[in-house]
C-alpha positions in Angstrom: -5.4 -26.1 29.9 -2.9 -24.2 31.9 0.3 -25.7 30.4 2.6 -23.0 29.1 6.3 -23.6 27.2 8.9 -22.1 26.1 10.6 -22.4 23.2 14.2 -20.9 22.8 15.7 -19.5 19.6 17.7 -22.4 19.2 15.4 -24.9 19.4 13.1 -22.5 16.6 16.5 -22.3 14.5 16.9 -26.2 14.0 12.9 -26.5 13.5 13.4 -24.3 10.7 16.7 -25.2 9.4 15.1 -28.7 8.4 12.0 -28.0 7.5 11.7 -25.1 4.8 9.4 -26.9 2.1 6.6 -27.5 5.2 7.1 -23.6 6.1 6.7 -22.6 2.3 3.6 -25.2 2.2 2.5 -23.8 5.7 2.7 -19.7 4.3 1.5 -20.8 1.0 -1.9 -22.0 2.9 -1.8 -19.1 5.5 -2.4 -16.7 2.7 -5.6 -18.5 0.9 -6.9 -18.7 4.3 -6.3 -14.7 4.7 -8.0 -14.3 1.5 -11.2 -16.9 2.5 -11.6 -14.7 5.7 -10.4 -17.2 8.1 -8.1 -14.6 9.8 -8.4 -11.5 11.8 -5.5 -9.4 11.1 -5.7 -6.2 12.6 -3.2 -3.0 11.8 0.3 -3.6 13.4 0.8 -0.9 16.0 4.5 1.3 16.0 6.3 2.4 19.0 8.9 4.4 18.2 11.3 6.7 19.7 12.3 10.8 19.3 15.4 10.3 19.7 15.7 7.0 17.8 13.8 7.7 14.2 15.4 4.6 12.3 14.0 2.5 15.1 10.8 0.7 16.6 9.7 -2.0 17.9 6.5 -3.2 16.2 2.8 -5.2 17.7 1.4 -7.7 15.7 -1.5 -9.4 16.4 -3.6 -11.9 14.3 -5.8 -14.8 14.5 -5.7 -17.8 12.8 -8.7 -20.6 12.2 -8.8 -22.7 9.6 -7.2 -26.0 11.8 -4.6 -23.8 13.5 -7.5 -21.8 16.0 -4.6 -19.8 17.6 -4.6 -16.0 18.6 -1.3 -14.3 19.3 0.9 -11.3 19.2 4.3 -11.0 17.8 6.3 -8.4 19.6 9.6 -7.3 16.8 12.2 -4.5 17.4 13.8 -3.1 14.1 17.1 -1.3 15.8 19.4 -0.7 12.5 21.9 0.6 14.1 22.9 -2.9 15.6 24.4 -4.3 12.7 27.1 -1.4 13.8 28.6 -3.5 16.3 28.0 -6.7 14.6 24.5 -7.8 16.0 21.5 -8.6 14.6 19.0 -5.7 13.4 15.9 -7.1 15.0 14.4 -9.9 17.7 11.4 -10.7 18.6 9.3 -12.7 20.6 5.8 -14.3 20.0 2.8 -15.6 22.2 1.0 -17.9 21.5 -3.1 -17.9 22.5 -5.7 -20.8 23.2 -9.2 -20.0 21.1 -11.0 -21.3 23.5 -10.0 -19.6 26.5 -7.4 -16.9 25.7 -4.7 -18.4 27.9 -1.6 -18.1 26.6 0.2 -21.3 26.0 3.5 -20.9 25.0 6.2 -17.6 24.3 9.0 -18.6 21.4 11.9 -17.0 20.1 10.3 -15.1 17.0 13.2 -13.4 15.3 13.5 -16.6 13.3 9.7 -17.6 13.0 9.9 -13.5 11.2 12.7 -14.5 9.4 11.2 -17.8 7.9 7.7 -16.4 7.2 9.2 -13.1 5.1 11.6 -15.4 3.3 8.6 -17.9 2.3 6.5 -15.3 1.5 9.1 -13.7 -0.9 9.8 -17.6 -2.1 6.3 -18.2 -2.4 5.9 -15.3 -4.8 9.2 -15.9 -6.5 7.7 -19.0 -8.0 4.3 -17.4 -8.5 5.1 -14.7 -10.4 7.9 -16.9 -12.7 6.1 -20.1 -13.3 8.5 -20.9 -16.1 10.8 -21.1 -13.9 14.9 -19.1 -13.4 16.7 -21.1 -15.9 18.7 -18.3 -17.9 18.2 -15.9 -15.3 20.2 -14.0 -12.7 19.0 -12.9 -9.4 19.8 -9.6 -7.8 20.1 -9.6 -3.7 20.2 -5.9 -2.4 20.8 -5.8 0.7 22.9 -8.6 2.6 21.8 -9.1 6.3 20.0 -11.7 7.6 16.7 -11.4 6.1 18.5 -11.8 2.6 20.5 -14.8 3.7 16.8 -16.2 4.4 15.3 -15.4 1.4 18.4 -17.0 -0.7 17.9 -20.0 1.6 14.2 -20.3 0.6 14.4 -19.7 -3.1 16.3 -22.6 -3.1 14.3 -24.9 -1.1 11.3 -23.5 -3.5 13.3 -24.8 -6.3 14.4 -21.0 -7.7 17.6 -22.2 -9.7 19.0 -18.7 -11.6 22.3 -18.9 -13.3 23.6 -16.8 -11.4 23.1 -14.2 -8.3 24.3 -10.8 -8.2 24.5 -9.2 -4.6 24.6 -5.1 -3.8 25.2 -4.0 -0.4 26.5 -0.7 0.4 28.5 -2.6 3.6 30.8 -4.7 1.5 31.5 -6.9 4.0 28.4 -8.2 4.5 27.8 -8.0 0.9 30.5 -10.6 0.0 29.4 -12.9 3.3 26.4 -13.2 1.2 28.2 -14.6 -2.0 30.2 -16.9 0.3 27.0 -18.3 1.1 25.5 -18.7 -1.6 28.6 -20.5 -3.4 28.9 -22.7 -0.5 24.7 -23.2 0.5 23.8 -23.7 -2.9 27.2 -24.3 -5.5 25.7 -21.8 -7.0 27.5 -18.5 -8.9 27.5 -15.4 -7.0 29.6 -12.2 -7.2 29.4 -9.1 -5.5 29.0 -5.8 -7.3 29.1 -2.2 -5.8 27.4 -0.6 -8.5 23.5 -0.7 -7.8 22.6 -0.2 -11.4 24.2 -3.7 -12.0 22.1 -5.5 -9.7 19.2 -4.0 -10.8 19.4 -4.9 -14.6 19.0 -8.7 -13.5 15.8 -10.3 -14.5 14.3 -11.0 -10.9 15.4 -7.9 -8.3 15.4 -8.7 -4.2 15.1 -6.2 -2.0 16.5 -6.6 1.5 17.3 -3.6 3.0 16.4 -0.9 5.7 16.2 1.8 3.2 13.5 4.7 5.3 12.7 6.9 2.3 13.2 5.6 -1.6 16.3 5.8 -3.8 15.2 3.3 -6.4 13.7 6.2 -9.4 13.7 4.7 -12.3 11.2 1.9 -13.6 11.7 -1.6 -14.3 11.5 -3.2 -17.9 8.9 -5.5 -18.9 9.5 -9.6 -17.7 11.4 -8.2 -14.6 10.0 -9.6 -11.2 10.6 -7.4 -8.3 10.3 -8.7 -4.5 10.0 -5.3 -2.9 10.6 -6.9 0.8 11.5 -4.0 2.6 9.3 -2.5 0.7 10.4 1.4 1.1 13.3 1.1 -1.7 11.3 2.2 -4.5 10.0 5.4 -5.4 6.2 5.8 -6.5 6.7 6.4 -10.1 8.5 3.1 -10.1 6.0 1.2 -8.3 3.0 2.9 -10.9 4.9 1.8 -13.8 4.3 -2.5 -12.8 1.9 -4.6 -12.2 1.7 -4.5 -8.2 0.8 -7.4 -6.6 0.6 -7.3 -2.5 0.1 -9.9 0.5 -2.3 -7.6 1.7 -4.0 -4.2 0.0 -5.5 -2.6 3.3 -2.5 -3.1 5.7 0.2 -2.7 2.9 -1.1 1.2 1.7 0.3 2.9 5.0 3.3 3.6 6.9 4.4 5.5 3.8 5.1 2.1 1.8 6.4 2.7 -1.9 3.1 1.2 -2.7 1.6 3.5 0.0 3.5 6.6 -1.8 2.1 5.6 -4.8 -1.5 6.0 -3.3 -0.6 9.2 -2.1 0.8 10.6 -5.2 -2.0 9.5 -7.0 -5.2 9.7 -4.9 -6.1 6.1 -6.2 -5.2 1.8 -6.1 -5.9 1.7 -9.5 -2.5 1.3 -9.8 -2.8 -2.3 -7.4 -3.2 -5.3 -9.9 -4.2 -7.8 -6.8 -3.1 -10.0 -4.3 -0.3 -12.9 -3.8 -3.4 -15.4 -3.1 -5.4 -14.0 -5.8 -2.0 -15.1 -8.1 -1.8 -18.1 -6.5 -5.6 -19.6 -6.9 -5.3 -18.3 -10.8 -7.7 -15.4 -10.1 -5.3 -12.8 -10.4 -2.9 -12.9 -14.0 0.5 -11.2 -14.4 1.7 -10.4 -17.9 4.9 -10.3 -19.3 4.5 -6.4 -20.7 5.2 -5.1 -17.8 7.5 -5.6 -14.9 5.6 -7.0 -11.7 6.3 -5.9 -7.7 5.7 -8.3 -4.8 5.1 -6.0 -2.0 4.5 -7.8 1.6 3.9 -6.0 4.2 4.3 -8.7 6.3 1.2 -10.4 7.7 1.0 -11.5 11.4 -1.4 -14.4 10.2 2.2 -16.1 9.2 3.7 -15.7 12.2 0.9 -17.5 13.8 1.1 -20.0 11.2 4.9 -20.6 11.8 5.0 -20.3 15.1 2.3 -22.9 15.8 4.2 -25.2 13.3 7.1 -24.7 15.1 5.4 -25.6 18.9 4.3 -28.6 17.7 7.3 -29.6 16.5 9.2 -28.6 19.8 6.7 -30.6 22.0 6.8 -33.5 19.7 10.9 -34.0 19.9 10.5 -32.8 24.3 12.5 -29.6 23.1 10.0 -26.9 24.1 10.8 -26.1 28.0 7.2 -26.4 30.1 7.1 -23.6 33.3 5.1 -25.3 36.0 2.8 -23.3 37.9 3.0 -20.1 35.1 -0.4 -19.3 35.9 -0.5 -17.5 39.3 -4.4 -18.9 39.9 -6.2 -21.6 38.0 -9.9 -21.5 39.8 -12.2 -19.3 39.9 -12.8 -19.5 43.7 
């Protein structure tokens, strides 16, 4: 009962690294059992800073039932101004809660579990919202930092097989570290363009970016699958000219979203066509007359759902790192 691990970022990384079909499986499932009501999933809370307006550092907690019975918090800091010296934008750290009791029984490294779970969401929905599959097709990455290496990473493991990719980003550099990637990850074509109209003409659109207001103003055509990831890229008239489908409508509509604009702009959610589990349990249909935006909000439910995976997985191989005597008193009396 009082046990409590650790789990370090690289011992999360190589979980990861070889097991991205589980993960997609593991988010895939994490969403119906949002939608069942098998979660609690409060509002994330923002700390941010006067003197710091690109950046925060972000509360998430959640519960999980359904088999997992977990509580937690993941704790993120979004600091954009990192990738000026060549580190990463964000990191993280998640605790992990017993049900039963509320101890806490493990802290990991969560900048990957975040990583992971916002790729497979975007995978997940990628394959959703294309059934017929990317044959034919080209894939537009904008934005080129980690999260997008992520997502490429996942589309493949979900089986996403475009012609081609096409990657914007307005840091060349990192840009064309993405088309290395690709060509070497997945053999795959990829060429860099700095000409954002160019990317957005290709049938399936990624954003990846940390875009704080929209820039994105003119709508989709029909067939065209957006994953809106950072999900402030678009302008509202954009978003209300799709079919808008979201991870979750409550938590999604605030924090002045483009889906959140859109609300604003109009006084309404007529505009929202449903949810990613609603797509995936056939309740929710997509047509092909319109262009269709994935916008995730990002769910701590699937961090839970990760990060649990992930603890198992590090106790099972004896690479989680136990801290004897964590808990400063263990009786009552």
């Amino acid at each position: 009962m009082f046990d409590f691990d650790v789990v370090a970022g690289e011992t999360v990384r190589d979980v990861l690294d070889g097991k991205r079909a589980e993960v997609l499986g593991i988010v895939s499932d994490a969403y119906r059992s949002h939608e069942a009501g098998e979660t609690v999933n409060p509002d994330s809370y923002f700390l941010r800073f006067p003197d710091k307006p690109d950046s925060r550092i972000i509360a998430l907690p959640a519960y999980l039932g359904a088999g997992v019975q977990l509580a937690g918090i993941k704790w993120i800091a979004s600091f954009p101004r990192n990738t000026l010296a060549g580190k990463p934008r964000a990191s993280a750290v998640l605790i992990l809660n017993d049900y039963e009791t509320g101890y806490p029984v493990a802290c990991l490294e969560a900048a990957n579990i975040s990583a992971a779970r916002t790729a497979a969401s975007a995978a997940v929905a990628a394959t959703a919202l294309r059934p017929d599959g990317y044959t034919g097709t080209r894939v537009a990455i904008v934005g080129g930092g980690v999260i997008a290496r992520n997502i490429c990473d996942y589309l493949h493991a979900a089986g996403v097989a475009p012609d081609a990719y096409v990657v914007h980003d307005l840091h060349r550099e990192s840009g064309e570290a993405l088309v290395a990637h690709l060509r070497s990850t997945q053999r795959r074509a990829a060429a860099f363009t700095d000409d954002l109209g160019t990317a957005l003409e290709a049938e399936t659109v990624v954003f990846a970016t940390t875009a704080l207001e929209p820039y994105v103003t003119t709508p989709f055509k029909p067939g065209q699958v957006v994953l809106n990831v950072s999900l402030r890229d678009l302008a509202p008239e954009v978003v209300l000219a799709a079919q808008n489908v979201l991870d979750d409508v409550d938590h999604c509509l605030k924090a002045n979203t483009s889906p959140h604009l859109a609300e604003q702009l109009t006084g309404s959610r007529d505009f929202v066509t449903g949810t990613l589990a609603g797509v995936l349990g056939g309740d929710v249909p997509v047509t092909a007359d319109r262009p269709v935006i994935f916008s995730p909000f990002g769910l701590g439910v699937l961090d839970l759902a990760v990060g649990a995976y992930v603890l198992e997985q590090a106790r099972a191989a004896g690479s989680a790192i136990a801290v004897p005597n964590f808990f400063g008193e263990t009786r009552r009396w």
